[in-house]
N, C-alpha and C positions, 0 to 999 in steps of 0.2 A: 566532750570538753575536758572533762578530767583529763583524758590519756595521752589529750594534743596540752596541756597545761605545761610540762619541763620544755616542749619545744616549744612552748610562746614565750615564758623564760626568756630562752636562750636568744629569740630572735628582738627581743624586748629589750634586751641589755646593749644592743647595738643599734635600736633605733629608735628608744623614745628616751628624751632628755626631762629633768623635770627641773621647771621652772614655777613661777607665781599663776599658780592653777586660776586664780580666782581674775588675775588682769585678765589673760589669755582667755576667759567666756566672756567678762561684761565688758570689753573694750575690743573694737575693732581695730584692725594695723592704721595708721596714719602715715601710706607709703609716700616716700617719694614720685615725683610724676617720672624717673627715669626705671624707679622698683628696683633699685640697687641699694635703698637703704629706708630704714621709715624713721620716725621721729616721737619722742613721747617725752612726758613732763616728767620731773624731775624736780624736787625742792624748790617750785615756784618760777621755775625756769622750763626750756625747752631744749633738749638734747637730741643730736643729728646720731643714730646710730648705721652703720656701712656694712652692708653685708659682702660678704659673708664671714671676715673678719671680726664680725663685730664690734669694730673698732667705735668710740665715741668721740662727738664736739659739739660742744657748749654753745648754739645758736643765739640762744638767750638769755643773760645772767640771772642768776635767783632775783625776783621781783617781788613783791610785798604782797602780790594776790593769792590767791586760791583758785587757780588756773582749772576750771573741769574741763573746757576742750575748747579746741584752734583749730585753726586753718591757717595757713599762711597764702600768701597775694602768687600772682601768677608766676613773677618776676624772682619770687623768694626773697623781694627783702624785706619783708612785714609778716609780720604775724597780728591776728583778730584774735583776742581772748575772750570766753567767755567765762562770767563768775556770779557770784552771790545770787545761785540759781533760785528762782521760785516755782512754785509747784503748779500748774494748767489742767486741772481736772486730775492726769491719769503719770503727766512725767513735767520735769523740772525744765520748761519750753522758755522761761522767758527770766533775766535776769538786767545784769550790765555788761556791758563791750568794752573792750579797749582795745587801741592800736599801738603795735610796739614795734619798733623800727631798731630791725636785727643788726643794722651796723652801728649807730651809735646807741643802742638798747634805750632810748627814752620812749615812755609810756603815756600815753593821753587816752581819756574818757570819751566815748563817743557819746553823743544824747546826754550832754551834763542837765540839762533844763528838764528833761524830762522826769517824771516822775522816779523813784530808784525800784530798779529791777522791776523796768516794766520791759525793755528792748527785748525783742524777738525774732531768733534768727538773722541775724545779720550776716551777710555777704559784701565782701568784696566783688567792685568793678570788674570784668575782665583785663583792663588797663591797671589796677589795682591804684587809683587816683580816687575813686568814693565806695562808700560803703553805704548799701540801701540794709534795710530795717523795718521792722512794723514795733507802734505801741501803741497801746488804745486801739486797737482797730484800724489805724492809719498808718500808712507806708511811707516813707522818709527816706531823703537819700543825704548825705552829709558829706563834702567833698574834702577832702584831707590836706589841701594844702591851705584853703584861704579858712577851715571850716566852717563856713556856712553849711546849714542846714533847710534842706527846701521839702516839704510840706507834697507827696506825690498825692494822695488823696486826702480829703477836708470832711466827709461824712460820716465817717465811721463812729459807731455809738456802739451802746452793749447790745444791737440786734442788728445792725449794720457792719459786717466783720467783713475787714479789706485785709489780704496776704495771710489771711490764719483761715483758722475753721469754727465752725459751732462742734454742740458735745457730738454728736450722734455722730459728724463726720470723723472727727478724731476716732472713736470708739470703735466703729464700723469700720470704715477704709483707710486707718492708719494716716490719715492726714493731718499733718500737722504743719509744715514748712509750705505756706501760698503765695510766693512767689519764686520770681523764676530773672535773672539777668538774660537779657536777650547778646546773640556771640557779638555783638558790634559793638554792645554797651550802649545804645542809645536810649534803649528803650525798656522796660521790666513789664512781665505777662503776669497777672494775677488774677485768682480768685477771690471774689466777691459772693458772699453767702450774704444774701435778706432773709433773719429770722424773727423779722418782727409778728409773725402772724402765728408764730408756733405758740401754744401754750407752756405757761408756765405749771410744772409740777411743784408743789407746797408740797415741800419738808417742816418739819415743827420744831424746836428746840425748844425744848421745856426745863431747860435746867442750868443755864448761864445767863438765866436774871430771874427775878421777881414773877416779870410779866415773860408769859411765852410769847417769842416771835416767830415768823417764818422766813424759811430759807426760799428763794422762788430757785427753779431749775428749768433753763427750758429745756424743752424735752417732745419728741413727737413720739408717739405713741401709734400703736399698729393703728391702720387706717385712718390717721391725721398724715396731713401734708409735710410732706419736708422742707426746708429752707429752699427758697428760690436762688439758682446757683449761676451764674454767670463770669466768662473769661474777658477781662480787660488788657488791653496793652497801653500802659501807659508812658508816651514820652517824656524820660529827663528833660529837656529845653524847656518845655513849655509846661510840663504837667499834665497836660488833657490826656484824658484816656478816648480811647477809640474801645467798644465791645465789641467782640468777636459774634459773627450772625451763625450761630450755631442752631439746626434747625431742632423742633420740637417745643415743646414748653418747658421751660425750664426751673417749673414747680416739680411737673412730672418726668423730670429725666434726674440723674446725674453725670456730675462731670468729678471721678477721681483721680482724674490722672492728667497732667498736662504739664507737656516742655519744648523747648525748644528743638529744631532739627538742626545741628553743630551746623555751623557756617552756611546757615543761611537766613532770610528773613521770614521764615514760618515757623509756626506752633502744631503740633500733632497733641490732639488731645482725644482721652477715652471716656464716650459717652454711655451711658446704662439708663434702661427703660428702669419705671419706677418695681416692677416686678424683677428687673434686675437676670431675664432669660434673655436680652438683649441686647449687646454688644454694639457701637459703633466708632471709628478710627475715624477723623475728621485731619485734614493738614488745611491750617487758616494760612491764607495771607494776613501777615502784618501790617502793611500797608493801606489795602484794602478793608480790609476788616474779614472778607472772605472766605467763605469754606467749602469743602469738598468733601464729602463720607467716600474714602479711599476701602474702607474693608469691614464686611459687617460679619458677624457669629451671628447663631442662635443656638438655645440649649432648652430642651423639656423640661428643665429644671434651673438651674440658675448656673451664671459665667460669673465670675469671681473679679474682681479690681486687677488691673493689669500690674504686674511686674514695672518697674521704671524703664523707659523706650533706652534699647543700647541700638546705637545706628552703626554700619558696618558697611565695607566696598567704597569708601569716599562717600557717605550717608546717600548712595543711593539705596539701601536694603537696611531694613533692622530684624531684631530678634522678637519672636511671639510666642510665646506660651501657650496651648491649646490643649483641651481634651476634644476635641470634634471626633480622632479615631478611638478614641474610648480609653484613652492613656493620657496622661499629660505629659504631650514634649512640644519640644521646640523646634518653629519654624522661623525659616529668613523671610521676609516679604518684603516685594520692590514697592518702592515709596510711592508708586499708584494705587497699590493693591494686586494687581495683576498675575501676577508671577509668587508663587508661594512652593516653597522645599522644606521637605519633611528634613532635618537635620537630625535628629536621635530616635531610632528605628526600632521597633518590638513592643513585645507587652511587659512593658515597667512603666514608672511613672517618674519622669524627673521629677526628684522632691526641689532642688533649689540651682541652680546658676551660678557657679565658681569665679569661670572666668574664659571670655570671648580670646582666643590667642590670633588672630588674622594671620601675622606673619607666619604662622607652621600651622595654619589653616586647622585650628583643633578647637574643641570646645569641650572646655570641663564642667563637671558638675555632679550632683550628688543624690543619688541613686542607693537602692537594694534591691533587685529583681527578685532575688529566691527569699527576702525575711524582713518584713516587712515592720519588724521592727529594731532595724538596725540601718546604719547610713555611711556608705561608701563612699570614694573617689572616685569618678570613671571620665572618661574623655570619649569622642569619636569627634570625624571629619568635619569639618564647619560647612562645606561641600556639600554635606548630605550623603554622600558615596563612601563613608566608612562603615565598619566593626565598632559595636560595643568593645572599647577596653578596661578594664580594672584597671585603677591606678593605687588605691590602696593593695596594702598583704591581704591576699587570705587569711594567711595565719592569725593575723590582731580580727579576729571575730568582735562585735560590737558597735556601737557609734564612732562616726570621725567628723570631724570638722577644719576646715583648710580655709586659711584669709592667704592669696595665692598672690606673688606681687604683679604689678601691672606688666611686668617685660615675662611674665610665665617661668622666671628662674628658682625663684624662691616661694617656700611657704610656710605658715605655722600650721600645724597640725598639732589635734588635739583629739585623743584617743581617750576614749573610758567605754565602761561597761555597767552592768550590774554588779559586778562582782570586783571590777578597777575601779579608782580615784581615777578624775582624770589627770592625764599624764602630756604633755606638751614640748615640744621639739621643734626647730628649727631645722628646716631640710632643702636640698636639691632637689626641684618638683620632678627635673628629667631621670633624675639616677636614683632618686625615692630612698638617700640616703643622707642623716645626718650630720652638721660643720658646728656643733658645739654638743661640747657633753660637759652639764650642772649636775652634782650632785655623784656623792659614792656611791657604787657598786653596789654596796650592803645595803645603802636605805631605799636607793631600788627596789631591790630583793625584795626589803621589808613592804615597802609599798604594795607589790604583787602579790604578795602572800594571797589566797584566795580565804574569806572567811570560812570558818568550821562550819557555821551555817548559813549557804549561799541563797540568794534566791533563784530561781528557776524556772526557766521558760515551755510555755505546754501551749497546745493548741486542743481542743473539744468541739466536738460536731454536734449541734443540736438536733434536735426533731424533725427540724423542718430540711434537717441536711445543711445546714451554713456551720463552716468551720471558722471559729474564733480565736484569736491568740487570746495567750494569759499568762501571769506570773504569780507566784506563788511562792511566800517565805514560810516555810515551817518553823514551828514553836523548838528553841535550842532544845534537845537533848530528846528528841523527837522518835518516838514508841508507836512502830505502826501498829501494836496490838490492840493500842488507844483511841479514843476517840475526844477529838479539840473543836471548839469553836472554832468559827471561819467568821472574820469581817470580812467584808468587799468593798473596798475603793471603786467607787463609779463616778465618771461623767456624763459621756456619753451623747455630745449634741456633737454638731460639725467643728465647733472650732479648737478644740483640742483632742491629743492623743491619752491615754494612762498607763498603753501597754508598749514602753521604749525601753532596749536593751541601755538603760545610762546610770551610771552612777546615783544613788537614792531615791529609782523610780519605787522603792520599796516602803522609803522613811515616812512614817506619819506622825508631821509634829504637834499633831492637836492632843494628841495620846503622851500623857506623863509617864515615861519609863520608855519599855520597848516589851512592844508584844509580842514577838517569840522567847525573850526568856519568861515573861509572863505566862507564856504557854497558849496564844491565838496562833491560828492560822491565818496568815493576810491572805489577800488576792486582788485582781484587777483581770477584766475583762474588756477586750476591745469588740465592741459592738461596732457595725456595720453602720454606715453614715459617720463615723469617725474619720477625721482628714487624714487616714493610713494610706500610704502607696500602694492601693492594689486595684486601682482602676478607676473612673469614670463611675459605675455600674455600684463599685462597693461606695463609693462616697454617698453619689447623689439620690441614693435608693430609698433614704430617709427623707425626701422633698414629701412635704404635706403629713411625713407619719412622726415628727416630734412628738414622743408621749408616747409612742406606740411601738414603731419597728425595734426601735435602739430598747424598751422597755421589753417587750419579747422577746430577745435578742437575749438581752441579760439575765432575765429570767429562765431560760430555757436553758442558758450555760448553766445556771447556778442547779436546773435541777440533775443534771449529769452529774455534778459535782456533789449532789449531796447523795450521791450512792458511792461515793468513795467509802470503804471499810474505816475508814482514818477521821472522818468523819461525822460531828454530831448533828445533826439534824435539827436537835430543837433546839441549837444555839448557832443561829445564825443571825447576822448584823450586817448592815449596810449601812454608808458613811458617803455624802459628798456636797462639795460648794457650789453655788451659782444653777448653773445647767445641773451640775451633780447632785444639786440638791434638789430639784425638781426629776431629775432620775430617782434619786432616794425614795421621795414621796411618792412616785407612780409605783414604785414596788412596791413598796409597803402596802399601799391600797388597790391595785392589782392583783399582787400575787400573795396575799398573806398568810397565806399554806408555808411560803417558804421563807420568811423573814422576819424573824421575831423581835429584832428591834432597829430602829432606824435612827440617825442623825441625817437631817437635814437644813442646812445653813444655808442663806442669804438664796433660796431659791423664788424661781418663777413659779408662783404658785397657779396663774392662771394668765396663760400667754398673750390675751388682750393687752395686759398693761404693758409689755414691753415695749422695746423700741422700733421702730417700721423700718428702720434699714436691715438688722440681721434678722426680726421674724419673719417679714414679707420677703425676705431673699429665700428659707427656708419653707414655706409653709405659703406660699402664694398668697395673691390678692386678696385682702380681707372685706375688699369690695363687690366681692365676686361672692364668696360664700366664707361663713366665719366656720363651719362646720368641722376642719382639722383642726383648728383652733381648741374650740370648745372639745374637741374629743381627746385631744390631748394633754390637755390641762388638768394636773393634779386635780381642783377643787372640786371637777366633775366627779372624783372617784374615791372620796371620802370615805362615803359609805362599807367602803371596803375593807379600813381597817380595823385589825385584830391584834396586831403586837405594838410593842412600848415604842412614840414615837415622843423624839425630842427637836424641837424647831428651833433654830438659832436664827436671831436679823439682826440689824444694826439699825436702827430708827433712821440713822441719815446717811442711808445708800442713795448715791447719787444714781449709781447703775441699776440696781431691780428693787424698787422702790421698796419699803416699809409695807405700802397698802398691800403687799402679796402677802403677808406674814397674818392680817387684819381680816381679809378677804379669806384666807386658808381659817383661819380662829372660827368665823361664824359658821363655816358650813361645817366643821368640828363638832363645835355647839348644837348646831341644827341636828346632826344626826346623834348628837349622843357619845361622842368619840372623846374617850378620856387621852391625856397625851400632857407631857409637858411643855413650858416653854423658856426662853431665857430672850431676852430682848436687852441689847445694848445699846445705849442712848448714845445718839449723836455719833454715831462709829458709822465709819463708812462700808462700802463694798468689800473691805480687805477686813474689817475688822481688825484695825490694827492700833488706832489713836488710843490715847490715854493711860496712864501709869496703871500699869498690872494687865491693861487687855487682854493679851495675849494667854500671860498664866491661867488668869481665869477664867477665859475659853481652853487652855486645855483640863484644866481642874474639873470644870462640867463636863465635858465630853467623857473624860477618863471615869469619874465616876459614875455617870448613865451606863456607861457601856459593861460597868463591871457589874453591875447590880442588873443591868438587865440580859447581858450576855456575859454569865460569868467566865473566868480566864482557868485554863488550865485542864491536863489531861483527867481523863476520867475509863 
């Protein structure tokens, strides 16, 4: 890397432009439906920008709102805005609407009678004449010239949830938008979750009155029931829904996924056994009510929520996602099931889905076959009968990310590294070359510069022969004659990474200062069962061993690593949240030969109490035997520790309740286990509410860590 560093330079200054780093990650393009231009806000208005000119027009004049995101109607002469967003468990899901009409720019309130910011998701008609909605639990459609407002369902309560979701669903399979316009506009397809029978978890607030109250949360817990799930279509004219006869029970199944198939009058939805190793593709008649299981999976371990169905050939064929050859790629399959083509060929894993191109029969997407912690461009034939090609430089070694337009002409790309900020450009997808340059030459440069102290990428072969990546920031001014502390950032379950070549996979901002000029050695290790692209095999190896594989796994790296000469051995530290922090505390009382002091925050201390859709997808049936359960579980391994262990919670995590932190305390107590703690009232999962939270979670962490792993060469 050093000695290829002047020629990335050189090839840097001709192809990455820098723009508003921070739009270009948390906002998606809002293309146009022809991809010759996208559209974004603007001082309360909405701006047509034309590529590749980048030319500008003023679609919608500054308006009095606070515009977070639109859509505009089929027709383009409306725009849906949404604003005065409120918060739904995890993201900002429900607010107010309005409709603004692009040629005379006049603005109206959709749902004026409704409660303020309760509207959710709303959509335009296909005909763009009504706009359907849920508040309260209830689905509504409001017709824009007479507006009237007509009432689609009447039942919905706070356990009765019509077009949204309960928590677990949100949380688990990212569901949050339950409904769906049907292509005729007559009719809307939605989910209907009954959680009346789920238990409520008691949270307690003890400190914003006199008298403690409780917060109820529902919540099902490993081996309770899930919400009973069912797909309705319900007709605009008359309002009656008709249920879709999806077979199984529908306590014990789920349904995450469900849409329409373009220009027609059926629904294709994806159903999951309650163990979630079973897969099945149903097409409903709308009409009827009717269904067909067109294409089933199975997995030794568990099949994952599908991808949203893209249909392709005149919707006779869509696209499917599969590990079945022990990779994850993508297949076409004919809208019976019948007929199925491998479309991206070898042993890599497609990480995500670009963009479907039909007309020059190519499909892109994002990939790293040989580094698995970095993410490419690449395309092959939609056919199935191509070559892997790279579509990014080799030369920009690191992360890429590409929002590609609908016609395949244009794209943003967004380049970083460990070592880059990232860096953002507007390019020719075909000729992979740049049509706007922001920003001088110099501050380029300047941007590039690689730090005097980089972090850097390593891979270590444990005991048992499994080779792991890693990264590793050395202490600035760094004497390998010396010997430094070493923390470890861990996580370490299925649903995230820690070891990515990006931009501040190194920063830890619970640490006041910065630990390499302090003089620590970070690190991060990617444990096996980690969502990395290296296979089928590396992912799902961790089924039933949470607490265990990933915990041997880390441990076995860490004792390679403490035979480095550079190296101190009796100051070692391990650090992580959530999952990570339930990693932290399996190490510490597993291996405490090698960890002398831990932080541990808002973990699962003992995996019964979590939720039944991500533990039962990992760790199978709890009705079957609780046995990985219990062996996996910090509380089981108490007894084990020997170095300073500091537990951080939030009293009111809606995610991994208080009672883990409670539960973890007595089996402490029981064995004798000295340990600190720090407990934050009424702060949730993020620990982030309340004036100073933040500082004084890192004020405690910094000062544990120095006093019990102190800083500096020796």
């Amino acid at each position: 890397m050093k000695n290829n560093f002047k020629h990335l330079i050189s090839q840097l200054l001709l192809f990455i432009i820098i723009c508003s780093t921070a739009l270009a990650q948390s906002r998606g393009i809002n293309w146009t439906k022809d991809g010759n231009g996208y559209y974004e806000i603007q001082n309360g208005g909405i701006v047509l920008v034309s590529l590749p000119k980048m030319e500008r027009k003023q679609i919608l004049s500054n308006t009095s709102l606070r515009i977070q995101s639109f859509q505009l109607s089929a027709d383009g002469t409306k725009a849906l805005i949404f604003t005065n967003s409120k918060k739904v468990w995890r993201y900002n899901t429900r607010g107010d609407y309005y409709v603004a009409d692009l040629g005379s720019g006049a603005v109206k309130q959709l749902g004026k009678n409704m409660p303020a910011s309760s509207l959710m998701f709303a959509k335009f008609s296909p005909d763009g004449q009504q706009v359907a909605y849920v508040s309260k639990h209830n689905l509504y459609v409001e017709d824009l010239v007479s507006n009237s407002i007509k009432a689609l369902t009447t039942d919905g309560t706070d356990r009765l949830i019509n077009g949204t979701f309960d928590w677990v669903y949100e949380e688990e399979f990212n569901c949050r938008d339950g409904f769906r316009w049907s292509p005729d506009g007559k009719s809307i397809a939605y989910w209907q979750l009954d959680a009346s029978k789920i238990k409520n978890f008691l949270m307690i607030n003890n400190t914003d009155s006199i008298y403690a109250y409780t917060i109820p949360v529902e919540y099902p817990k490993v081996g309770e029931n899930p919400s009973a799930c069912r797909i309705g279509i319900v007709d605009i004219a008359s309002a009656k829904t008709k249920w879709l006869d999806v077979p199984g029970d529908n306590v014990q199944h789920y349904i995450p996924r469900m849409d329409w198939i373009p220009g027609t009058n059926e629904v294709m939805l994806q159903q999951l056994n309650r163990e979630q190793n079973s897969s099945k593709l149903f097409v409903a008649d709308a009409t009827t009510a009717t269904t067909k299981n067109i294409y089933t999976e199975t997995d030794k371990a568990w099949i994952d929520a599908a991808d949203d169905f893209e249909w392709i050939n005149s919707n006779k064929e869509f696209l499917w996602a599969s590990e079945k050859d022990g990779w994850r790629h993508y297949y076409k399959i004919s809208k019976d099931g019948k007929k199925q083509t491998l479309i991206t060929k070898g042993n890599y894993d497609v990480i995500q889905k670009s963009l479907t191109d039909e007309k020059n029969n190519m499909l892109y997407f994002i990939a790293s076959p040989t580094n698995a912690t970095q993410k490419y461009l690449y395309k092959t034939k939609l056919d199935g009968k191509g070559s892997l090609e790279m579509v990014t430089p080799s030369v920009m070694p690191g992360t890429h990310s590409y929002s590609i337009s609908p016609n395949g002409l244009y794209a943003r790309h967004t380049y970083q590294s460990a070592s880059i900020q990232p860096l953002t450009e507007w390019m020719h997808l075909n000729s992979r070359t740049p049509f706007t340059m922001d920003g001088s030459v110099t501050n380029q440069l300047a941007r590039l510069k690689p730090a005097a102290n980089r972090t850097t990428f390593f891979k270590i072969k444990t005991e048992d022969g499994i080779e792991l990546d890693g990264w590793m920031k050395k202490p600035t001014n760094f004497n390998e004659n010396k010997k430094y502390p070493v923390l470890f950032y861990v996580y370490g379950e299925p649903a995230s990474q820690t070891v990515t070549d990006t931009y501040g996979v190194d920063h830890n901002a619970l640490y006041q200062g910065n630990l390499a000029e302090d003089g620590y050695i970070a690190i991060s290790i990617e444990n096996r069962g980690a969502p990395a692209p290296k296979g089928r095999e590396w992912r799902k190896s961790i089924y039933k061993n949470i607490g265990v594989l990933n915990i041997r796994d880390q441990a076995l790296a860490a004792k390679e690593i403490l035979k480095w000469p550079f190296v101190d051995k009796d100051r070692i530290a391990v650090y992580g949240w959530s999952g990570g922090g339930s990693s932290t505390l399996n190490l510490m009382f597993q291996y405490p030969e090698i960890y002398k002091a831990g932080i541990a925050i808002a973990a699962v201390a003992n995996q019964l109490t979590y939720d039944n859709v991500y533990q039962e997808r990992y760790m199978g049936s709890p009705l079957q035997t609780k046995e990985a359960y219990v062996k996996g579980s910090p509380i089981i391994h108490v007894q084990g520790l020997k170095g300073n262990l500091l537990y951080i919670h939030g009293t009111g995590d809606d995610n991994v309740h208080y009672q883990n932190a409670e539960m973890l305390i007595n089996e402490l107590i029981k064995h004798k286990k000295a340990f600190q703690m720090m407990a934050y009232p009424n702060r949730t999962h993020s620990i982030s509410e309340g004036e100073g939270t933040r500082s004084h979670l890192a004020i405690t962490f910094t000062n544990f860590l120095k006093a019990n792993c102190p800083p500096g060469a020796r």
